[in-house]
N, C-alpha and C positions, 0 to 999 in steps of 0.2 A: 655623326652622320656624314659628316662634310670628308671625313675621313675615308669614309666606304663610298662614299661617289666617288672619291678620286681614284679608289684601287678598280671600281666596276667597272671606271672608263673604256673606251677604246673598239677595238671588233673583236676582241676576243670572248669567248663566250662568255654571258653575263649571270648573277644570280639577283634574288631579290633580298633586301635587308630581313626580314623576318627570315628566311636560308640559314644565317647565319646560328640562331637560338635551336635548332634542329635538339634536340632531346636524346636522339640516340644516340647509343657508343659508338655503333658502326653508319659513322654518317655517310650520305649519297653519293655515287662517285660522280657525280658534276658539282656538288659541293667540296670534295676532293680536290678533284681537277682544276677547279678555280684556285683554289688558295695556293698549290704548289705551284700555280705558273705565275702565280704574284708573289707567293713567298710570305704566304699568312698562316704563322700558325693557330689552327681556330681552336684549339683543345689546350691549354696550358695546365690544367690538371690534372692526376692521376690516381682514380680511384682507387684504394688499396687495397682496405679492410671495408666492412659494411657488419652492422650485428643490428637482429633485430629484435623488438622487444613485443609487450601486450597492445599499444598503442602508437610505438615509437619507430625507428629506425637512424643507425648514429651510424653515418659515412666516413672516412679519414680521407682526406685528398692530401695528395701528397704534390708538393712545391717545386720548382726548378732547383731550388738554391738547399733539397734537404732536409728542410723542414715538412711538417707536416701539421693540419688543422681539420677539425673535427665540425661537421654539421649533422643538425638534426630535423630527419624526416616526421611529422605529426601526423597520424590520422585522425583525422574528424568526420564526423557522417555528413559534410558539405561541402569535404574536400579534404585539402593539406595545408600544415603550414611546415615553410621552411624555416629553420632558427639559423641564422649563419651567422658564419664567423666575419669580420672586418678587419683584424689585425692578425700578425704573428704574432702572438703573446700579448703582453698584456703591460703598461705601467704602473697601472694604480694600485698592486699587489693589494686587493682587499683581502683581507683576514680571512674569509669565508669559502674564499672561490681559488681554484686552483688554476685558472686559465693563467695566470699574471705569476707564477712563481719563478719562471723562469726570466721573470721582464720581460720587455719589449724586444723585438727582432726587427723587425722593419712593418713599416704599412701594406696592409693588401693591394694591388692596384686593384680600379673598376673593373676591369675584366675579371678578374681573380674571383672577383665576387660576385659579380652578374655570374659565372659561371656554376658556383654552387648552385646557385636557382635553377639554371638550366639543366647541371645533373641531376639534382631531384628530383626531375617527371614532370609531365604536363598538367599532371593533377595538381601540381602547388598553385592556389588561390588566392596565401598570405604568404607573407614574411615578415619576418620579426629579427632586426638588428640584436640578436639576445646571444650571440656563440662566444667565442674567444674576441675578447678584445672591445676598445671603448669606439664605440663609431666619430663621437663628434671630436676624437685626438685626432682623425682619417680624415679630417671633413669633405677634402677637396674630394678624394674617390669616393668616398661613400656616398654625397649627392651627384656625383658623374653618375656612381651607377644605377642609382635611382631614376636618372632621368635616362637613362638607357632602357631598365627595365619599362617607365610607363608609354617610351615612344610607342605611338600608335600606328609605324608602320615596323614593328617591330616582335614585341611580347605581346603591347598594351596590355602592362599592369596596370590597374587602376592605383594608384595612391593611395587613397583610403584603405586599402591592404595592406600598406606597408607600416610596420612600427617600428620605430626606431627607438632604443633603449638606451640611455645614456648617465652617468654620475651624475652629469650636470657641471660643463664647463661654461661657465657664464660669457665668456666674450662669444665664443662658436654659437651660445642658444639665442646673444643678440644678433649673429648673422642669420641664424636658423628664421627667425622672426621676419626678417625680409625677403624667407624665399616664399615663392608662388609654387608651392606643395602641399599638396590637401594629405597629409602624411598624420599619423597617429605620434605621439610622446610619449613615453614612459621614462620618467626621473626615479632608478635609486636611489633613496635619500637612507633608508636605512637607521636613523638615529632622531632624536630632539636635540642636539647641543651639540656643538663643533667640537668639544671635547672626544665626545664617544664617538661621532662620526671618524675625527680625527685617528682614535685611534684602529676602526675597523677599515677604514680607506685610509692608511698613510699616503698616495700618490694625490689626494684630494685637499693635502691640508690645509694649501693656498685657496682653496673656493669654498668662502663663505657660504655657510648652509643657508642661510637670509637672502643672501643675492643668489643663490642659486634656485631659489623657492621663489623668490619675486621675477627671476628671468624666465621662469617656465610659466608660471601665468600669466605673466605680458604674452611670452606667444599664445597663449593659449586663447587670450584677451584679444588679442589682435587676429587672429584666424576663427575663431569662430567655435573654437571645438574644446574639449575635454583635455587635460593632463591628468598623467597617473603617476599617482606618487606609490613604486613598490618600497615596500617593508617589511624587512626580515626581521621576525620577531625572535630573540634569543635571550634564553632565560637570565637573570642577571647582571644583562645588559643593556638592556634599551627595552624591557617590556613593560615596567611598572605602570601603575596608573597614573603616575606623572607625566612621565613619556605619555601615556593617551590624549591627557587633555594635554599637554604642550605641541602634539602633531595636530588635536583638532583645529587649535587657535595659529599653526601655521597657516595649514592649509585654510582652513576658514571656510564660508560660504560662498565660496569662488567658484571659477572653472577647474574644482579638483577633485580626484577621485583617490582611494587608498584601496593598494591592491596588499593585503598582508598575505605573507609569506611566510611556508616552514623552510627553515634549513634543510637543504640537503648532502648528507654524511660523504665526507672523502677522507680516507687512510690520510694518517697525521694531521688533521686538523683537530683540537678538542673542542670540541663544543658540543653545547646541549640540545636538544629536540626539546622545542616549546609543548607542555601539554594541551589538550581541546581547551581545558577551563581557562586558563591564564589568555591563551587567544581569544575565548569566547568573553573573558572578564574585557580586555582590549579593545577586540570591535565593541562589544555593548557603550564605550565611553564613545567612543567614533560614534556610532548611530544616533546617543542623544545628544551629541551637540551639534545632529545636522548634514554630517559627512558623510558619502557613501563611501560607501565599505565593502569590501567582500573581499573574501578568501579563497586564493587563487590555487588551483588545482594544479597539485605536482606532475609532469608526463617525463616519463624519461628514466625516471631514478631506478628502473628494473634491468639499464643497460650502461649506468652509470651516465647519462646525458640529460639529464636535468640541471636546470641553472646552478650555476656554479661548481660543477662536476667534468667539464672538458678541459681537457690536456691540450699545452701544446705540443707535440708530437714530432717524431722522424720520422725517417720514411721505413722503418722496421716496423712502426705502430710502438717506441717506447716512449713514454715521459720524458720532455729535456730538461 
């Protein structure tokens, strides 16, 4: 903010901070005219591609530097939610997910990402840190832009809209824990035992699944609110009834919640699609020892944008 009072300074004609989140492609020409005589450029991405689905709609913005990164429009009957992206790629190369095959490229800045929310329409009411890339590897932009979006002379997004999705890097979740953000958590955890975790997240192998489970409760313990532990359930690998009760006795009768998950199919990946009954055998261990549980509704996967399904991308719209 201190930023935009110093560029608004002066007698030249002035705009207001909320000006700036303008939704349209062809923004106002005193919104125009302001930035070329200060020398701001207010658009740093470039929409390419756009395909739309039964429920969904999956954007490509395209980057300065070439790259290119995919978000997703949700429709819901109370609104939208945005899924965005936080990073160029990806480190953690999980097993499952294709955002991360190309590695990392660099961090989004805040704007970059403030900015997906603002091409998506006015109608976005959520967001959810769920696109390309791990937010809390970002941290310093990803809470810039968070508190960009919930400024109240600006967006004012509420907070409580926002989730933020993360593996779970235990030092970033002990910062996370002392900021003053009434923000939603979601921990992929994905596994019972650092083994298996280890080997579907090799970028994760350094964070203890134990500290990473006891740092998301302490926040969660200390703000007042819910953690969700998602879990991808995959046949063979982390579904048994072991794994059931070993998730129930992580999580415990705490501030935790289990969001299970079916896999969703990307060209060259093998892996299996979990049946109803082996999921329905799973949650049933979760429910009697106490955990809520439910099973989270796929959106996207008719356009290829459902978790774990976005590319990083060029600016042709290929796979890098």
């Amino acid at each position: 903010m201190d930023e935009f009072n110093a560029l608004n300074a002066g007698s030249v004609a002035q705009v207001a901070y909320r000006d700036l989140f303008c939704p349209h492609a062809d923004l106002p020409r005193a919104l125009r005219n302001w930035s070329e005589v200060r020398g701001v450029q207010l658009r740093s991405l470039r929409k390419i591609t756009h395909e739309r689905g039964g429920r969904s709609q999956k954007v490509l913005f395209g980057l300065h530097d070439g790259y290119a990164v995919e978000s997703v429009l949700i429709r819901r009957h109370d609104g939208r939610t945005a899924c965005i992206s936080s990073q160029v790629g990806c480190a953690f190369a999980c097993q499952f997910c294709v955002s991360g095959q190309a590695g990392l490229k660099r961090n989004l800045l805040a704007g970059e990402i403030v900015e997906q929310v603002v091409q998506l329409g006015p109608m976005v009411n959520r967001i959810v840190f769920m696109g390309i890339g791990e937010p809390l590897n970002n941290y310093e932009h990803v809470l810039k832009a968070i508190r960009i979006l919930r400024d109240r002379r600006g967006m004012h997004f509420p907070t409580t809209g926002i989730t933020l999705s993360s593996l779970g890097i235990p030092k970033a979740l002990v910062r996370l824990r002392e900021e003053h953000l009434a923000i939603n958590l979601t921990i992929s955890l994905h596994a019972t035992t650092q083994e298996v975790r280890d080997r579907l997240i090799p970028g994760a192998r350094k964070h203890d699944i134990n500290e990473v489970i006891a740092r998301a409760l302490s926040w969660a313990e200390r703000h007042g609110r819910i953690v969700t532990f998602a879990y991808l359930v995959l046949p063979g690998i982390n579904d048994t009834i072991a794994d059931a009760r070993r998730l129930a006795r992580l999580v415990g009768k705490r501030r935790g919640r289990v969001n299970l998950m079916r896999w969703n199919p990307v060209d060259g990946i093998a892996l299996k699609l979990t049946n109803d009954r082996s999921l329905g055998l799973f949650r049933g261990v979760l429910d009697r020892a106490g955990v809520p549980v439910v099973v989270r509704d796929t959106q996207g996967r008719d356009i290829l944008a459902a978790c774990g399904q976005l590319w990083l991308r060029d600016l042709r719209g290929a796979p890098v």
